[in-house]
C-alpha positions in Angstrom: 101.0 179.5 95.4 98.0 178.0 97.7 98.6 177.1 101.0 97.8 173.7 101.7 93.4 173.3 102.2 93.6 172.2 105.7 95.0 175.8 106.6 92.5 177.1 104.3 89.8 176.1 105.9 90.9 176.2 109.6 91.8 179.8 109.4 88.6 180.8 107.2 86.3 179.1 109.7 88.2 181.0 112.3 86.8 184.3 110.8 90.2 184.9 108.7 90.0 186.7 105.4 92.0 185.0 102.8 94.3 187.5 100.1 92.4 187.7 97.4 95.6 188.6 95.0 97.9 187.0 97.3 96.2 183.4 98.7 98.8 183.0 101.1 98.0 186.0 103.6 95.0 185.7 106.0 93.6 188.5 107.7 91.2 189.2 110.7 90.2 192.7 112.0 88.6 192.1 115.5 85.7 194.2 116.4 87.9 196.7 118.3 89.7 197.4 115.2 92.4 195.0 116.1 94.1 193.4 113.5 95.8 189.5 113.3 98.3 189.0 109.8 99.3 184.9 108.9 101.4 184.4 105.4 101.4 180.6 105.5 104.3 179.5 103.1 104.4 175.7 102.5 104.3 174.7 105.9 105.9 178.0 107.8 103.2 180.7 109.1 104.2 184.4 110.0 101.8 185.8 112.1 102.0 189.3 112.9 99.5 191.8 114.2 98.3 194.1 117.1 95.0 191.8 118.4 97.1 189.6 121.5 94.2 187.7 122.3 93.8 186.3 118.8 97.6 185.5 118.2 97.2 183.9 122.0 94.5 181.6 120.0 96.5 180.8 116.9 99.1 179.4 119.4 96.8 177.1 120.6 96.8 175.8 116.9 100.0 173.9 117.8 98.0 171.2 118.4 96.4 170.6 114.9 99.3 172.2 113.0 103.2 171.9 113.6 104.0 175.2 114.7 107.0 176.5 116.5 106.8 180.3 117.9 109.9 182.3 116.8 109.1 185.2 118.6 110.1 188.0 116.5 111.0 187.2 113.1 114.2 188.1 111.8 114.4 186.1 108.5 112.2 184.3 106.2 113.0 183.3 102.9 116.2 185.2 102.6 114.5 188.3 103.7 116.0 190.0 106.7 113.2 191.7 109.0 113.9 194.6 110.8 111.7 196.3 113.9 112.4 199.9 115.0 110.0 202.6 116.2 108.9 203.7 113.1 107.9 200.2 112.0 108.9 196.8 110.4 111.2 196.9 107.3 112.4 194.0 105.0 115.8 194.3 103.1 117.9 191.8 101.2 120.9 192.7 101.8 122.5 189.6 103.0 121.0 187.7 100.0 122.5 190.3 97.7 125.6 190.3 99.2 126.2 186.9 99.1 125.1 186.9 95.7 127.8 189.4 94.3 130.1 187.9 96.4 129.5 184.6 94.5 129.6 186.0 90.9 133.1 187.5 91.8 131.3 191.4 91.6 131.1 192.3 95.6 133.8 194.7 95.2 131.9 196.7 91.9 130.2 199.4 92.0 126.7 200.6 91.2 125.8 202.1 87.5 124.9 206.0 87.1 122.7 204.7 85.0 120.0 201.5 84.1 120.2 200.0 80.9 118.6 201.6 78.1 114.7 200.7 77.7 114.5 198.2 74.4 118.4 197.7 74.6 119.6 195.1 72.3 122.2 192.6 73.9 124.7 190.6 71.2 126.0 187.5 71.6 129.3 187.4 72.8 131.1 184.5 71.3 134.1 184.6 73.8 131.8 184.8 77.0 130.2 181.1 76.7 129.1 180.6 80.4 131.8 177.8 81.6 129.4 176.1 83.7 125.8 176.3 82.7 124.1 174.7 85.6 125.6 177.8 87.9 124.8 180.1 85.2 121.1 179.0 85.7 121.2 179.1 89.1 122.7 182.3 89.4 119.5 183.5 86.9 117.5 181.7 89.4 118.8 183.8 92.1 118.3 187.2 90.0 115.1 186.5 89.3 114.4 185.7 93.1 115.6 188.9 94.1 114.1 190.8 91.2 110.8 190.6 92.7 111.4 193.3 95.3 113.6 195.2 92.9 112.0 196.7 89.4 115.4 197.8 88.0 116.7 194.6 88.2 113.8 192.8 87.2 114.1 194.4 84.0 117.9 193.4 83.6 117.5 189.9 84.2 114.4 189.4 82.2 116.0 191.0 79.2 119.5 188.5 79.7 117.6 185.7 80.9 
């Protein structure tokens, strides 16, 4: 997913490096070695980084762009960020638990083992999802949190 042009271009003429793989993360190492991080999602911007003087600048942008400073992030798009000595870490956790909690499986526990590479799943003709429209949702969900999470990737692609 592009960001929208007008942040394209504002934060390229600014010097910004745009992802190449990823279109939505813009980068700018100052000549110090100092470094300035924006993901622009729709219309909300993390910006991270070590360079003070250029995130002091991107506030600034405020008045060309709606932006509200969150100070430190702590959640963005069900992702829970987490700051410590040893760096930043992103977990799910919430989003997970929620999710099991919704499908009536918080209190399960995990499998020794994944499901066989190539497995065949049967239709079960006494397991007709009651409401399909939460069943796809519920998929929807899966697959969201799939992205971060190989094993389960491979699960839901397979019954989806």
């Amino acid at each position: 997913m592009s960001p929208h042009p007008e942040f394209e271009t504002q934060f390229n003429n600014q010097g910004y490096n745009q992802g190449h793989f990823d279109q939505t993360l813009f980068t700018k190492v100052s000549k110090a070695g100092k470094i300035a991080v924006l993901i622009v999602y729709v219309d909300d911007i993390v910006l991270s980084g070590d360079d003070t003087d250029e995130i002091v600048q991107l506030k600034k942008m405020e008045f060309e762009f709606e932006i509200k400073y969150l100070r430190n992030l702590k959640l963005f798009l069900e992702m829970e960020i987490d700051r410590s000595k040893e760096g930043i870490s992103e977990s799910q956790r919430k989003y997970t638990l929620d999710l099991l909690a919704e499908t009536g499986m918080l209190g399960c526990r995990p499998a020794d083992k994944l499901i066989k590479f190539n497995a065949k799943l049967k239709k079960s003709d006494n397991r007709v999802p009651n409401d399909k429209e939460k069943y796809k949702r519920l998929v929807g969900k899966f697959i969201y949190l799939s992205h971060t999470r190989l094993d389960i990737s491979y699960v839901v692609s397979i019954d989806s």
